[in-house]
C-alpha positions in Angstrom: 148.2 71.9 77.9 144.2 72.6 78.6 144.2 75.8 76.4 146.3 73.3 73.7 143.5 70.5 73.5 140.4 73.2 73.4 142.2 75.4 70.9 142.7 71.9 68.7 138.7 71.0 69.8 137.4 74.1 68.7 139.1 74.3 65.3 138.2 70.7 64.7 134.5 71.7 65.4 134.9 74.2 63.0 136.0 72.2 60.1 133.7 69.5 60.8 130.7 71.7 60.4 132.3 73.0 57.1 132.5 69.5 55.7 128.9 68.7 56.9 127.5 71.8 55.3 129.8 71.4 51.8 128.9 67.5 51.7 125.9 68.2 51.7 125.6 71.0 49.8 127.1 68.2 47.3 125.3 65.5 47.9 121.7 67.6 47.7 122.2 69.7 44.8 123.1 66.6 42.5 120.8 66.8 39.2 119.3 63.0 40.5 115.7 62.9 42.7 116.7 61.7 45.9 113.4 60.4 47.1 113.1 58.5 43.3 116.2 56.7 44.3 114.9 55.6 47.9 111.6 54.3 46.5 110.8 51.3 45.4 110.4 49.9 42.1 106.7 49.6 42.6 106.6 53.0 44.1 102.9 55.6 43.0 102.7 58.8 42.8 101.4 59.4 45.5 103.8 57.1 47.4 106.8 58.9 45.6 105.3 62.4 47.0 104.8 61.5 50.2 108.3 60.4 50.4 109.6 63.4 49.2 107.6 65.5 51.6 109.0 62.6 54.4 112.7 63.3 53.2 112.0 66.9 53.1 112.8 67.7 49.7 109.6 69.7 49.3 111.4 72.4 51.2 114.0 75.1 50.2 117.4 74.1 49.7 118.1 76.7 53.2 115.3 75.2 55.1 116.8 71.5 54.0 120.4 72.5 55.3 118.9 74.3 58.7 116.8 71.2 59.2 119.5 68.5 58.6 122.0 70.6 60.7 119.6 71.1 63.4 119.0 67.6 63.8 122.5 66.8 64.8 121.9 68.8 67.5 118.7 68.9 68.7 117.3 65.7 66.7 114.9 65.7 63.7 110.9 64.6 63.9 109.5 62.1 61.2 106.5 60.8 60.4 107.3 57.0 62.1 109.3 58.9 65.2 111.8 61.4 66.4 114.9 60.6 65.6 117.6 61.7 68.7 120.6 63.8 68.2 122.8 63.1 66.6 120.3 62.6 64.0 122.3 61.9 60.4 118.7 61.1 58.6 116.9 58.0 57.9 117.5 55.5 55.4 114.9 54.7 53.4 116.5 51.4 52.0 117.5 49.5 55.3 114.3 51.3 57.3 116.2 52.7 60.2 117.7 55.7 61.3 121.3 56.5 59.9 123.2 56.5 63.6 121.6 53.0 64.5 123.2 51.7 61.3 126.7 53.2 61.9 126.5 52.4 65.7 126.2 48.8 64.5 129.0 48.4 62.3 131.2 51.2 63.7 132.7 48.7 66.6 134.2 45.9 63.5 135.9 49.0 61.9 137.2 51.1 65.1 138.8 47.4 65.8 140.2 47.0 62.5 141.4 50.5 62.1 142.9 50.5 66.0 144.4 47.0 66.0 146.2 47.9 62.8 147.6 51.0 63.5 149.1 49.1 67.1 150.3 46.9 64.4 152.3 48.8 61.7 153.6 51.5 64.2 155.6 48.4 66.7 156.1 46.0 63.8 157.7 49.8 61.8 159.1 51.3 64.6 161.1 48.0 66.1 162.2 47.3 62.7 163.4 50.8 62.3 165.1 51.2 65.7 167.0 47.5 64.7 168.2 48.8 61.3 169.6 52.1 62.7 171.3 49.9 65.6 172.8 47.4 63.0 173.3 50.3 60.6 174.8 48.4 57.4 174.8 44.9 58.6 172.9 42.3 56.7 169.9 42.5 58.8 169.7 45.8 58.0 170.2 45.1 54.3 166.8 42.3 54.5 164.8 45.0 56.3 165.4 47.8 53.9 164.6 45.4 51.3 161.0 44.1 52.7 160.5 47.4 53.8 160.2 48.4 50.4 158.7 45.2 48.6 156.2 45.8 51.2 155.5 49.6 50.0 155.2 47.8 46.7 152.2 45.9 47.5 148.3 46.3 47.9 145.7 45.3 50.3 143.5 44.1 47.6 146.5 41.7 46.3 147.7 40.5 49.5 145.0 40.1 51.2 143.5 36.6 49.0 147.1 35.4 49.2 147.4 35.5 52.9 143.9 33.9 53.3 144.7 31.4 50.3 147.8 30.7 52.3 147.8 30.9 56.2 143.7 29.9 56.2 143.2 27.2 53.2 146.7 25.7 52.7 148.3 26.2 56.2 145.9 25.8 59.0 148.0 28.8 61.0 145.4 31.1 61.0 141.0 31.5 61.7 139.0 32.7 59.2 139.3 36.3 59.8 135.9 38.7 60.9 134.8 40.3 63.8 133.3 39.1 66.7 132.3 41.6 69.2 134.8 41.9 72.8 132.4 41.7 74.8 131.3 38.3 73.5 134.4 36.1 72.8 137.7 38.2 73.1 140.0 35.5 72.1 137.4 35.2 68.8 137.7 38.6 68.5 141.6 38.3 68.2 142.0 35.3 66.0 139.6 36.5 63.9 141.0 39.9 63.2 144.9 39.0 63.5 145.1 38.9 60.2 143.5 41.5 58.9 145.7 43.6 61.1 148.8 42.3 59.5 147.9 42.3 56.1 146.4 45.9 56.4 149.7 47.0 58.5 152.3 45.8 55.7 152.4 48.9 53.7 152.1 51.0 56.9 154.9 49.4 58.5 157.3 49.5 55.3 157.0 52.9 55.1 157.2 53.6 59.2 160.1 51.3 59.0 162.2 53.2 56.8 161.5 56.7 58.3 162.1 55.5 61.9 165.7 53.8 60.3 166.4 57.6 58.6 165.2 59.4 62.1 167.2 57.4 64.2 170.8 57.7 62.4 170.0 61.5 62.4 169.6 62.0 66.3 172.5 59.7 66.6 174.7 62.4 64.4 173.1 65.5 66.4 175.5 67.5 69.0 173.3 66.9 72.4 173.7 63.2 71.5 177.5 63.1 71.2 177.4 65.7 74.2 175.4 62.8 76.2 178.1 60.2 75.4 181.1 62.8 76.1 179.4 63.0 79.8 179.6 59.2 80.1 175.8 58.4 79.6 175.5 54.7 78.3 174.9 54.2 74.9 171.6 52.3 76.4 170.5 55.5 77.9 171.1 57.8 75.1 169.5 55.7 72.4 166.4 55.5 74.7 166.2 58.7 76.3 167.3 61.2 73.6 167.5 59.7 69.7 164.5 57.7 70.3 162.4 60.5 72.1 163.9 62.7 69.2 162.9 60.3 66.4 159.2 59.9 68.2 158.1 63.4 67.3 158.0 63.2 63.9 156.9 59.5 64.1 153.8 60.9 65.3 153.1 64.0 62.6 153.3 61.1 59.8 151.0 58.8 62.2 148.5 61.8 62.3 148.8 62.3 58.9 148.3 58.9 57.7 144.8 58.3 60.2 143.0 59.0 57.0 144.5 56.7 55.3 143.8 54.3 57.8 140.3 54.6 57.5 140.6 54.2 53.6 142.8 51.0 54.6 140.2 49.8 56.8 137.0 50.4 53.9 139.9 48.1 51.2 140.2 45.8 54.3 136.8 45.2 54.9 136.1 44.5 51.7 138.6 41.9 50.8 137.7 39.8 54.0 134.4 40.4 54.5 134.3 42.2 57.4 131.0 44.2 58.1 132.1 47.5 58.8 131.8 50.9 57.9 133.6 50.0 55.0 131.6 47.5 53.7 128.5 50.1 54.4 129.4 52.6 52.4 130.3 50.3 49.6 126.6 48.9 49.8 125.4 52.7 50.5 126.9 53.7 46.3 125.9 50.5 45.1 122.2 51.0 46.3 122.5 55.1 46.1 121.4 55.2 49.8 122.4 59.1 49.8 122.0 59.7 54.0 123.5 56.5 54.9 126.5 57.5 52.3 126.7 61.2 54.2 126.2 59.6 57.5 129.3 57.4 56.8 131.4 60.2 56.1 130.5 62.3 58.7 131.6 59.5 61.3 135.0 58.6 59.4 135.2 62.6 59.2 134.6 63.0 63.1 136.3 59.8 64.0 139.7 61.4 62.2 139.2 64.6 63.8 139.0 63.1 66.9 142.6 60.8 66.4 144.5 63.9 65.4 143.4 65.7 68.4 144.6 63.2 70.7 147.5 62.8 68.6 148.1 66.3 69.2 148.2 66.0 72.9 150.6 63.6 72.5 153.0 65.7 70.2 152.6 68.7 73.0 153.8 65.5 75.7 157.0 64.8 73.3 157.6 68.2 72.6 156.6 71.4 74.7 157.4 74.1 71.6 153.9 72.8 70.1 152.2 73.7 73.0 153.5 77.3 73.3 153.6 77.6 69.8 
C-alpha cells in the first residue's frame, strides 16, 4: 500500500510541475504588459520601469520561468522582502504576497468544497441504496424523478431561490457565509448549511442514480446469490458484498468529479457571497491581477491532486487489484 501512495505522489508531482510551467508559459507570453496592468492609473515612467524590473519582466523569458519555479522552492527576494517558499509571486494590486492571500481565503472554500461533498455523497448514496431496496415502489418512482429534476438545475438559479425562500420568506435558515471553526462552530454551520445543500443537489441527483444502477447489479451478480444460497441474511449481503461492490466505482466518479467540486464551489461562492478562492479569482480577471490568478490555480490544481491521491488510497482499501495493479 506504501509503494501505492508514493507511486500516485510522485506522478502527481510530476503533473503539477507540468501545469505550473505550461500556465505560465500561458499566462507570460500573452501579447499584454504585465507590469502596465499592475500599475496604477497615475503610474511614470519611471514608476512603470521599476515595476517591471520588480516583477522581473526585464529578464529572459528562461530566467522568468527558473526564477518563478525556484521560488516555490526555495522562496523569491524582492525589493520590500523575501518572500518564503512557496512563494506564488506578489500582487501588485492587493500589496501582499500571493500565498498570504490564498492562505486567507483558502479555509471558506476547503469548507465549502468538503462540507458539500459530505453532503451529496450521503444525501446520493442513502437515496440510491433506498431506491435499489424498494426497487419499483413509488418511493423509488419520486426519487428517480428528483434525481433528475435535480440534474436539471443550476447553482446560479437555485441558489437566490433557496435564499429568497428558506432566509427572507421562511425564517428556517441564517444568512449563509463563513465564519471561521475556530471562532464560532455552530456559526460556522448555520452559516454554510445551505450552501452545502444547494451546491450538493446536482451532485447528489447524479450520485443518486448511479448508486440505484450499481446496487441492482451486485444484487444480480453470482457471489451474491452464492451468499444467500449459504444462508447469509439479506442484511449481511446487502452490507457486506453489493454495497462494498457498488462503493468502488462510487469512488472513481467521486474522484473524478473533485474538479468539479472546486468549479461548484468558485459558482457557489459567488452566488452567496462567500469570500473564497472563488470569489478571488473572480476579482483576480476582473482586475487582471495575473499572479494572484496563477497562484489560484496552482492551489485548486494542488488541492485536486492532493483529493485524488487520498481517494486513491481509499480505492486500493475497497479493492486490492488497484494496488497490485
Amino acid at each position: 500500500m506504501l509503494r501505492f501512495l508514493i507511486r500516485r505522489a510522485l506522478g502527481a508531482i510530476v503533473i503539477l510541475f507540468l501545469l505550473v510551467l505550461l500556465t505560465y508559459l500561458a499566462v507570460m507570453t500573452l501579447p499584454v504588459d504585465q507590469a502596465m496592468l499592475s500599475c496604477p492609473k497615475t503610474c511614470t515612467p519611471q514608476q512603470l520601469e521599476n515595476l517591471r524590473h520588480n516583477m522581473g519582466l526585464d529578464k529572459s523569458m528562461p530566467e522568468q520561468v527558473w526564477t518563478y519555479m525556484r521560488g516555490l522552492v526555495v522562496g523569491t527576494q524582492y525589493s520590500d522582502g523575501f518572500c518564503h517558499a512557496p512563494c506564488l509571486g506578489y500582487s501588485y494590486g492587493r500589496n501582499d504576497y500571493v500565498w498570504n492571500i490564498i492562505v486567507s481565503n483558502y479555509p471558506a472554500t476547503f469548507v465549502l468544497a468538503s462540507g458539500g461533498a459530505i453532503c451529496f455523497l450521503v444525501i446520493g448514496v442513502t437515496l440510491g441504496m433506498l431506491s435499489a431496496w424498494k426497487q419499483g415502489s413509488t418511493f423509488d418512482k419520486i426519487a428517480s424523478s428528483v434525481s433528475l429534476l435535480g440534474q436539471s438545475t443550476q447553482i446560479y438559479f437555485i441558489a437566490p431561490l433557496s435564499i429568497a425562500l428558506f432566509v427572507t420568506t421562511l425564517h428556517w435558515m441564517d444568512k449563509p457565509g463563513y465564519t471561521p471553526f475556530t471562532e464560532d462552530p455552530a456559526a460556522m454551520f448555520a452559516g454554510m448549511l445551505l450552501p452545502w445543500l444547494v451546491m450538493s443537489v446536482i451532485f447528489w441527483s447524479n450520485y443518486s442514480r448511479q448508486v440505484r444502477s450499481l446496487m441492482i447489479e451486485q444484487l444480480s451478480e453470482d457471489h451474491i446469490r452464492a451468499a444467500r444460497a449459504k444462508g447469509m441474511s439479506n442484511r449481511y449481503v446487502w452490507w457486506r458484498y453489493a454495497l462494498r461492490g457498488a462503493m468502488a466505482p462510487v469512488i472513481t466518479i467521486f474522484g473524478i468529479d473533485l474538479g468539479a467540486v472546486f468549479s461548484g464551489a468558485i459558482i457557489t461562492e459567488f452566488s452567496f457571497g462567500i469570500h473564497g478562492l472563488g470569489m478571488l479569482a473572480v476579482r483576480s480577471v476582473v482586475t487582471q491581477d495575473t499572479m494572484l490568478e496563477l497562484g489560484v490555480l496552482m492551489i485548486s490544481a494542488a488541492s485536486i491532486l492532493i483529493f485524488n491521491i487520498i481517494i486513491d488510497a481509499a480505492y486500493g482499501l475497497l479493492d486490492p487489484r488497484v494496488r497490485i495493479g
